[in-house]
MDAnalysis code that builds the backbone (N, CA, C; Angstrom):
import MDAnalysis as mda
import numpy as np

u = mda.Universe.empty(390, n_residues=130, atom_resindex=np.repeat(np.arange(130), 3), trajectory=True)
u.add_TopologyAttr("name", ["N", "CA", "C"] * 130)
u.add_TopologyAttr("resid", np.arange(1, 131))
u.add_TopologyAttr("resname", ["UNK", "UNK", "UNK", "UNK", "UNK", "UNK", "UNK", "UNK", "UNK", "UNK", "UNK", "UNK", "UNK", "UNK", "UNK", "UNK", "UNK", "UNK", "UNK", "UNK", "UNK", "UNK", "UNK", "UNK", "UNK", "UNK", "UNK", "UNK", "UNK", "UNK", "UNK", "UNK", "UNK", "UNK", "UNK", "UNK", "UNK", "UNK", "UNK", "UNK", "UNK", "UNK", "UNK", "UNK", "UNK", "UNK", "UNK", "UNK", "UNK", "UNK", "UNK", "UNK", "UNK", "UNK", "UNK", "UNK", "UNK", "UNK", "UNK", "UNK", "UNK", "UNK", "UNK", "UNK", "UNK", "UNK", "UNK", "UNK", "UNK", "UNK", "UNK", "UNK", "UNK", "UNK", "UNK", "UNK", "UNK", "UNK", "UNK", "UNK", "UNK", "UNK", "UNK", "UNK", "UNK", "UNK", "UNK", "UNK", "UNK", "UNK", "UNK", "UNK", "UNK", "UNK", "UNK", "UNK", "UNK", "UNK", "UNK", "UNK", "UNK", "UNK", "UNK", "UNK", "UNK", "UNK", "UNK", "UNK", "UNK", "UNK", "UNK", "UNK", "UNK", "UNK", "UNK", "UNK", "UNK", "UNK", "UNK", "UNK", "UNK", "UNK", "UNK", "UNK", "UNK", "UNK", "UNK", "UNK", "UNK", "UNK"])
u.atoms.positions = np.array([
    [18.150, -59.741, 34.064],
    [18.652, -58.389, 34.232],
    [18.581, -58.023, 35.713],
    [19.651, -57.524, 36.102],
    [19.751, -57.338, 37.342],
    [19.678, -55.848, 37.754],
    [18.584, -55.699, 38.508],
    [18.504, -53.832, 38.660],
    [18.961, -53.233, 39.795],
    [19.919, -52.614, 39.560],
    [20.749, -51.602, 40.928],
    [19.864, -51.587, 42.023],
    [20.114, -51.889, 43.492],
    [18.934, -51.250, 44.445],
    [18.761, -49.974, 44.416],
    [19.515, -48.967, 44.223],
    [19.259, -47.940, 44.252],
    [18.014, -47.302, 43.084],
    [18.070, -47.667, 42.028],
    [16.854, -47.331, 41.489],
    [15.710, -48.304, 41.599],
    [15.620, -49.174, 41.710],
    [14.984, -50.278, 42.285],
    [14.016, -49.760, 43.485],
    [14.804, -49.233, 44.494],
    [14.370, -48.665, 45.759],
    [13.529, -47.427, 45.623],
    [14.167, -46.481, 44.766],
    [13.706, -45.380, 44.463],
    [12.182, -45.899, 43.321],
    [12.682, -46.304, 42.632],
    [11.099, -46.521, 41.831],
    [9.981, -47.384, 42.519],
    [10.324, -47.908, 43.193],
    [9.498, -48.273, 44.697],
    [8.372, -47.003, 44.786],
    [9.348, -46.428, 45.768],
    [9.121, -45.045, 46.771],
    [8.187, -44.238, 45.212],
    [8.477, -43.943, 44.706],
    [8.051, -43.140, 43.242],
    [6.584, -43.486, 42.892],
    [6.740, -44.892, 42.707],
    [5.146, -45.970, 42.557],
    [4.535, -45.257, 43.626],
    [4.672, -45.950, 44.931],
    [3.954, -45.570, 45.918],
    [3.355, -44.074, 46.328],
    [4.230, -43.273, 45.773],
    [3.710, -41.891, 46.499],
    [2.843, -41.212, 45.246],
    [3.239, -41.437, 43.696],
    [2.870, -41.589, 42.689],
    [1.204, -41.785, 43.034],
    [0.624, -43.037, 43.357],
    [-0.250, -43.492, 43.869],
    [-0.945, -42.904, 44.998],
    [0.017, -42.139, 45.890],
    [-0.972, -41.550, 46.982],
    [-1.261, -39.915, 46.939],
    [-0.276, -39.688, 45.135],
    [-0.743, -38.299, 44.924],
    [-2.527, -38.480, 44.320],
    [-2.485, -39.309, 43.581],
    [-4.090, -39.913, 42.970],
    [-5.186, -39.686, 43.955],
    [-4.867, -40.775, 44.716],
    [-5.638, -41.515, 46.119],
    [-5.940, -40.397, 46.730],
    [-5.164, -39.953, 47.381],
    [-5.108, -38.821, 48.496],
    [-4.340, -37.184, 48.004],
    [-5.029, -36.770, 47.273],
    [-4.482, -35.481, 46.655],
    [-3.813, -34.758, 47.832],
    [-4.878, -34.361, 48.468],
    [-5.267, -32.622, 49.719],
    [-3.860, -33.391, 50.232],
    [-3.759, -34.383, 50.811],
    [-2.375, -34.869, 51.633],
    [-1.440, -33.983, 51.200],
    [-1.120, -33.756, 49.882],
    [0.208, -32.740, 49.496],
    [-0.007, -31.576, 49.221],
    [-1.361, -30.805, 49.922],
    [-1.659, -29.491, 49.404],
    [-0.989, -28.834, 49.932],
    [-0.792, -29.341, 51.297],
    [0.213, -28.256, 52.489],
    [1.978, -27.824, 51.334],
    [2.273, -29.058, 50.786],
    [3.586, -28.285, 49.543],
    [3.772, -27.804, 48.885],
    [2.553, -27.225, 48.372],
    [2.663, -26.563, 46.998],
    [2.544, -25.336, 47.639],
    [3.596, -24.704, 47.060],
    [3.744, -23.373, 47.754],
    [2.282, -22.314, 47.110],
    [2.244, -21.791, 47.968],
    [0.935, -20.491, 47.551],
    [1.389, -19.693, 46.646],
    [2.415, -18.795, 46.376],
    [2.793, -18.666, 45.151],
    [2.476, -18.901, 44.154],
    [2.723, -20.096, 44.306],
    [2.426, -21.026, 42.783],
    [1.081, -21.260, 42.630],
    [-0.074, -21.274, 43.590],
    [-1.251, -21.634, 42.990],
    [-2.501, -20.733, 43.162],
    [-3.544, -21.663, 41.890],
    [-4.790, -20.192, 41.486],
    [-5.268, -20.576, 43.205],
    [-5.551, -21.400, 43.973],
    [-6.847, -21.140, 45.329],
    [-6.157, -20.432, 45.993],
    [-4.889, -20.178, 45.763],
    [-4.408, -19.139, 47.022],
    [-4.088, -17.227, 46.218],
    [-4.588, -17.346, 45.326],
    [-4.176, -16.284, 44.377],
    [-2.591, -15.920, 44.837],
    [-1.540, -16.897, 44.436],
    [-0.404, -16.399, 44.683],
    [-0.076, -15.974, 43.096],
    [1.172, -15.079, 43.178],
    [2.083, -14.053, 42.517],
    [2.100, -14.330, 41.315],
    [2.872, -15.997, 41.200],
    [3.063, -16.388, 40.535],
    [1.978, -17.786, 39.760],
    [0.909, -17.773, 40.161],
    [0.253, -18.651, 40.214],
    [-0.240, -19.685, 38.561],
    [0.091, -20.522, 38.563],
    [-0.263, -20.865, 37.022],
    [-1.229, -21.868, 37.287],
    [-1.180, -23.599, 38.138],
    [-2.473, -24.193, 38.101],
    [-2.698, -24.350, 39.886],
    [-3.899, -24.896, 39.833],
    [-4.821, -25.077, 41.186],
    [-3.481, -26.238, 42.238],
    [-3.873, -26.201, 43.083],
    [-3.335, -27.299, 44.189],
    [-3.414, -28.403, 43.759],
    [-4.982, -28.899, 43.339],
    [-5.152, -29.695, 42.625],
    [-4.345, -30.134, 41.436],
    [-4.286, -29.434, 40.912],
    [-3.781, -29.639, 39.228],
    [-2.133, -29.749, 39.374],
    [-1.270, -29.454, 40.732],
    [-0.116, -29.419, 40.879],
    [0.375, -30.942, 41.081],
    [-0.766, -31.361, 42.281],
    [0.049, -32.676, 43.198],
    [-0.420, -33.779, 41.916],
    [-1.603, -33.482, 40.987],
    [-1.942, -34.288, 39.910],
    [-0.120, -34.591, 38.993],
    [-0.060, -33.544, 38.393],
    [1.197, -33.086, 37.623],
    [2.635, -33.708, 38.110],
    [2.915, -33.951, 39.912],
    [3.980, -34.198, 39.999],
    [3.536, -35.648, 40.720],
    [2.651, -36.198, 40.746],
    [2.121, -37.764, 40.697],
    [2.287, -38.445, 39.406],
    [1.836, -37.683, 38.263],
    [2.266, -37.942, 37.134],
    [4.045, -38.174, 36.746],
    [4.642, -37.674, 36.774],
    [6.121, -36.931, 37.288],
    [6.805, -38.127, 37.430],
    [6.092, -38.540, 38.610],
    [6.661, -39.544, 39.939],
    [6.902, -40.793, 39.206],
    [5.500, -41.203, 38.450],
    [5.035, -42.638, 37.518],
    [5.934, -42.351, 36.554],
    [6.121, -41.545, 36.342],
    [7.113, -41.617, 34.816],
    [8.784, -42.276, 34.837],
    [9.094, -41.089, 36.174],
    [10.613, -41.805, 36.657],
    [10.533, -42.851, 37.124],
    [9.533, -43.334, 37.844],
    [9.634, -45.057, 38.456],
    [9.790, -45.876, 37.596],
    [8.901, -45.465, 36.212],
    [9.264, -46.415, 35.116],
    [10.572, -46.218, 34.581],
    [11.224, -45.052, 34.382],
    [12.034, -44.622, 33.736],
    [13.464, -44.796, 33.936],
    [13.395, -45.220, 35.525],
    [14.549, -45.775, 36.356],
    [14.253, -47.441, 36.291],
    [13.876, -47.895, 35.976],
    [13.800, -49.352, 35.939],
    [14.146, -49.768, 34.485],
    [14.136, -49.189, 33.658],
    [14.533, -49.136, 32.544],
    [15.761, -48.970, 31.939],
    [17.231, -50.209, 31.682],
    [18.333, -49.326, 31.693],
    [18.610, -48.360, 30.524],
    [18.089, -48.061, 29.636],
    [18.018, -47.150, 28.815],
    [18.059, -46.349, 28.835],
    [17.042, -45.145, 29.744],
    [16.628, -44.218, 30.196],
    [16.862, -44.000, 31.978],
    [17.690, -45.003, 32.288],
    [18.057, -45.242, 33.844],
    [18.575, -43.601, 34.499],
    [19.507, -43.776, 33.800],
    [20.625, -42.350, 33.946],
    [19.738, -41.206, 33.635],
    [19.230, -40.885, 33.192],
    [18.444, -39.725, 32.821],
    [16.952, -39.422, 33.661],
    [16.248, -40.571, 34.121],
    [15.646, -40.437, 34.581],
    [16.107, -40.295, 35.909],
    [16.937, -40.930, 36.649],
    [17.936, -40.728, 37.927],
    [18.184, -39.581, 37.916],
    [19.169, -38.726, 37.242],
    [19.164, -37.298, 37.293],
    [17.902, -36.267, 37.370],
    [17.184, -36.234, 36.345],
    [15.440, -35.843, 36.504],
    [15.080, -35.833, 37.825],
    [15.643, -37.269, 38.427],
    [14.735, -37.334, 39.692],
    [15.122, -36.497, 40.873],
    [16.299, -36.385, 41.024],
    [17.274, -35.447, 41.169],
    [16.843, -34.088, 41.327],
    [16.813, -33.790, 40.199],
    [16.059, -32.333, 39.737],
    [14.971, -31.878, 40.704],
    [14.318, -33.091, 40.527],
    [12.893, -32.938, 40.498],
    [13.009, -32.839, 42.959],
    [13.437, -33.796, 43.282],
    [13.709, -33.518, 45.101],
    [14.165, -32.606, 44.866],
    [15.057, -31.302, 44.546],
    [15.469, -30.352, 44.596],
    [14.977, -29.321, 44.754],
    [13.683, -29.388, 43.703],
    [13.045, -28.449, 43.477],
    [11.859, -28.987, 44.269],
    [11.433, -29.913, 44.765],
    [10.203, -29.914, 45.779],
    [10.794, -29.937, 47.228],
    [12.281, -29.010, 47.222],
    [12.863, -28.836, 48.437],
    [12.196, -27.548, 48.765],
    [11.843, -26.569, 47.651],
    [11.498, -24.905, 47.642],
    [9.761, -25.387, 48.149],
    [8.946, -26.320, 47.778],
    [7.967, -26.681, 48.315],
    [7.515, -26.817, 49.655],
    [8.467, -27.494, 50.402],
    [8.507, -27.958, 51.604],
    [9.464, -26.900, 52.983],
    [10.011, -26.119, 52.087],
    [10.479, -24.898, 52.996],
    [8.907, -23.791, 53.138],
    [8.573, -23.204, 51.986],
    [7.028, -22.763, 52.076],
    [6.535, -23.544, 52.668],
    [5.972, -25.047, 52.961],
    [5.049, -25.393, 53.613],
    [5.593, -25.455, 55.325],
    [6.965, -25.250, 55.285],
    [7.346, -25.444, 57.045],
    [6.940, -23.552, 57.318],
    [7.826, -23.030, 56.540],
    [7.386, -21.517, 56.995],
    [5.780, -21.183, 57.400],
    [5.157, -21.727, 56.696],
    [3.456, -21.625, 56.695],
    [2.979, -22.004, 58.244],
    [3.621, -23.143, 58.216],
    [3.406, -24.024, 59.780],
    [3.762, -23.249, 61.240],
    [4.934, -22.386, 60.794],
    [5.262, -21.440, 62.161],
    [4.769, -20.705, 62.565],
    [3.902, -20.253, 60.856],
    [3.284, -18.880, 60.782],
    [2.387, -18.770, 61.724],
    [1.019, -18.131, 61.618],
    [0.344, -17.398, 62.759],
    [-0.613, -18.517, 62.400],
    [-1.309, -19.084, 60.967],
    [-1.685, -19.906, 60.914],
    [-1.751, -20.858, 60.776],
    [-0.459, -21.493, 61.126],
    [0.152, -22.772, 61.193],
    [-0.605, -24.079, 62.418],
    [-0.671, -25.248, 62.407],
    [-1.111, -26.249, 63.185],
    [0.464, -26.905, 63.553],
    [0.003, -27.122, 64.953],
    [1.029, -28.237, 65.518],
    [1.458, -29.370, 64.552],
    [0.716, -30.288, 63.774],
    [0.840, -31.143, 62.574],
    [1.252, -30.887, 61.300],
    [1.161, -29.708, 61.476],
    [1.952, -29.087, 60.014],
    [3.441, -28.553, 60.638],
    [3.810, -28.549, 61.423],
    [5.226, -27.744, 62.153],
    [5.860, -29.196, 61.833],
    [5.181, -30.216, 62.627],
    [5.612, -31.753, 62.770],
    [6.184, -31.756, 61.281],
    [5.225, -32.227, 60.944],
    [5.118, -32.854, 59.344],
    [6.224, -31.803, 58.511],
    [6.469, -30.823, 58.270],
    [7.539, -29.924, 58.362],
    [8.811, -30.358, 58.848],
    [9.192, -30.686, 59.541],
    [10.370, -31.102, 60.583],
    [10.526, -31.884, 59.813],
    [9.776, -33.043, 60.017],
    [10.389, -34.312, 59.507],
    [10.859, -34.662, 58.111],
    [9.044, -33.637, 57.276],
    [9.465, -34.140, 55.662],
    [10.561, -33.231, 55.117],
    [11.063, -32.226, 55.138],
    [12.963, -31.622, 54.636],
    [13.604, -31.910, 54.854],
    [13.991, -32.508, 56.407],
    [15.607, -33.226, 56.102],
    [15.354, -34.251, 55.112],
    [14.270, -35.044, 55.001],
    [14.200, -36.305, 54.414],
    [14.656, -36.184, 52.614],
    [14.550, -34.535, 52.253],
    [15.105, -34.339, 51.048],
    [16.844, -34.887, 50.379],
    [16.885, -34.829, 51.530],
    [18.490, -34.851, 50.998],
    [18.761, -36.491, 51.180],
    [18.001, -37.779, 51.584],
    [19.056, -38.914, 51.645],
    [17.700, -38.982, 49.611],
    [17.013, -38.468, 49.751],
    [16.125, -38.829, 48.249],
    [16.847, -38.568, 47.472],
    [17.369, -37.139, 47.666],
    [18.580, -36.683, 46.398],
    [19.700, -37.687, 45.873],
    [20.238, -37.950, 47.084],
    [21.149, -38.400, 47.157],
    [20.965, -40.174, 46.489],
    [19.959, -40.986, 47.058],
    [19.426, -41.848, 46.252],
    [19.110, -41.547, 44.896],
    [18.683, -40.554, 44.363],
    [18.076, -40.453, 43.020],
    [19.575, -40.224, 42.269],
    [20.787, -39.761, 42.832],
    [21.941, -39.425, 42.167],
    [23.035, -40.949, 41.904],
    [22.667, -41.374, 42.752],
    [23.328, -43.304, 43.159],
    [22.705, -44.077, 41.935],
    [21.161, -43.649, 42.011],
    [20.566, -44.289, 40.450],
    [20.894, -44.597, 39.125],
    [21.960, -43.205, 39.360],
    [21.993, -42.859, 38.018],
    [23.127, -43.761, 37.382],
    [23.438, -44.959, 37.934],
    [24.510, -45.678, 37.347],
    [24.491, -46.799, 37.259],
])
């Protein structure tokens, strides 16, 4: 069976970061928007920082498998889709944060670089899907 690079590539990337949501949680605390979580008492807040980057590490392992799979290829490709889209609203909160008053030089960086990078993911996770 021969597997598309495109999901191939992507369930790569998925494994790996999958793995460094585990490993290295705090690494993705700067994305989860405050809003969304109980340590920052935001608005909308339903679980901890913690309990977020857990949830979309989980997420991650599911589509890596799920794209390697031609069964569930297409569906999980789209999902994945979904899913960069919506951790685009993540990573705009975490650049805004960075400008802010209490923002670090490394978080402005890290900002810069990780949003454009949304869109060639999308765009890979949409190539998957076939």
């Amino acid at each position: 069976m021969k597997l598309p690079w495109a999901a191939l590539s992507l369930a790569g990337l998925l494994s790996a970061s999958a793995v460094k949501h585990f490993k290295d949680p705090k690494f993705f605390y700067p994305v989860v928007p405050r809003s969304i979580s109980t340590d920052t008492q935001g608005d909308f807040a339903l679980l901890s920082r913690a309990d977020w980057v857990a949830l979309s590490g989980a997420i991650e392992a599911v589509a890596a498998v799920g794209l390697l799979l031609p069964p569930t290829r297409k569906f999980a490709a789209k999902g994945t889709a979904a899913m960069f889209v919506a951790f685009t609203a993540g990573h705009i909160s975490q650049l805004k944060y960075a400008f802010g008053p209490q923002g670090s030089e490394q978080e402005k960086v890290f900002g810069i670089v990780r949003l454009p990078l949304q869109v060639p993911l999308i765009w890979l996770a949409w190539r998957a899907r076939r």
